[in-house]
N, C-alpha and C positions, 0 to 999 in steps of 0.2 A: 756651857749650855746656852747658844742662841736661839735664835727667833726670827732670822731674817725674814723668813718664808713670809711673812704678813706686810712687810715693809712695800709699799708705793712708791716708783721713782716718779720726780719733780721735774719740771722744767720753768725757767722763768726765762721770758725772753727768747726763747730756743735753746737756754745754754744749762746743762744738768746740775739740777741743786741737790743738797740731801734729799734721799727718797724720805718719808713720814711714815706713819702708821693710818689705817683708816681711820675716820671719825669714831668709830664703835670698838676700838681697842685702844684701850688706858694701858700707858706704860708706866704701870706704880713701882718706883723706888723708896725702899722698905727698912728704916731704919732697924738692926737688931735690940740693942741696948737701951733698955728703958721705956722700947716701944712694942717687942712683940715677947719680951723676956723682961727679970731683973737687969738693974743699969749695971754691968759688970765693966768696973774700969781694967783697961790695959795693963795697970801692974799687977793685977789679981787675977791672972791666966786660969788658974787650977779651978774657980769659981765656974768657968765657962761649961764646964763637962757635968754640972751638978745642976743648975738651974733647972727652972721649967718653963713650959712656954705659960703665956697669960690667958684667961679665958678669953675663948673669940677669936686668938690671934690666926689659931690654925685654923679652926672652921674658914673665918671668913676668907682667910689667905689663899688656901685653896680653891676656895667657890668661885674667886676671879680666876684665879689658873685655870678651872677649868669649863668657864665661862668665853675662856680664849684670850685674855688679858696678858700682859708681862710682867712678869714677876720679877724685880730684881731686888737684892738686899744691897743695902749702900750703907756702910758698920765705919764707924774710927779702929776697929782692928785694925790691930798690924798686918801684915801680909805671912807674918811669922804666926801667925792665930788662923788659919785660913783654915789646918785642915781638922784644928778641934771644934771650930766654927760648923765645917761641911758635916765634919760626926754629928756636932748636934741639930742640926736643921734634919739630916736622914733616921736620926734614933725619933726623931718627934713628927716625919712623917712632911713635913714642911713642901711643897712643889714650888718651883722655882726655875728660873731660866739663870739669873748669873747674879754676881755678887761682888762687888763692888769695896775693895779694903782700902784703907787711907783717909776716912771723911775726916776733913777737919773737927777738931773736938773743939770745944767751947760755946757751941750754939747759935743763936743770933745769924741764922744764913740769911743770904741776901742771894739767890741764885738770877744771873744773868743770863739769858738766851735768846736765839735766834726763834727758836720754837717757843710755843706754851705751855709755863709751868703753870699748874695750880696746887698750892699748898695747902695740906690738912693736916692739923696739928693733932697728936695725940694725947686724949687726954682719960685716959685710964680703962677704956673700953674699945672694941672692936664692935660698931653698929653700921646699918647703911648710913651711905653717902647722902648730904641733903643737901641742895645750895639754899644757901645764904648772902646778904649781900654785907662788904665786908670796903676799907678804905684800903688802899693800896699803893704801893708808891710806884711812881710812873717814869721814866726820863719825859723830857720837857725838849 
């Protein structure tokens, strides 16, 4: 499930960079595990078909999807969990554009990019976004 259709091509210089999204489309990458569900680890497969979603998680999830937003889930599943993953995102109703298996497990990211990440940590509810000002680490 993509999404090109919104995507903007770049030039710097004359010479084509990655196209971007507009300013007014967030491409939220959406932890499963812990963030819109129970933290169900990778060796406790069978867990994954019973859980339920968290409150908030679908309301809000959706209201960006269909706000025009992108929706992508980015899980430490395995790739072998992919299509009890896809049952349950479709039994709960969940929209989405694609899905992302293999996160690193253990925490503590540090994502590096050419583009703008902004991280929002979750912390047991699904409410609006608010800025805040926050320290961050920079290269130098």
């Amino acid at each position: 499930m993509s999404d090109n259709k919104k995507l903007i091509n770049a030039e710097v210089d004359g010479e084509a960079i990655s196209p971007k999204l507009p300013d007014d489309v967030k491409n939220y990458l959406i932890d499963i595990d812990g963030t819109i569900t129970d933290d169900v680890p990778n060796e406790d497969p069978e867990r994954m078909g019973t859980c339920e979603p968290f409150p908030d998680a679908l309301e809000t999830l959706n209201k960006w999807y269909d706000e025009g937003h992108i929706i992508t889930f980015f899980t430490s599943r395995l790739e072998e969990h992919r299509e009890i993953t896809e049952t349950w995102l479709k039994k709960h109703g969940f929209k989405y554009h694609g899905m992302l298996m293999g996160k690193p497990r253990g925490g503590n990211y540090h994502w590096v990019d050419n583009h703008i990440v902004r991280a929002t940590r979750y912390e047991g509810r699904f409410t609006n976004l608010v800025d805040k000002k926050a320290n961050i680490q920079v290269f130098e």
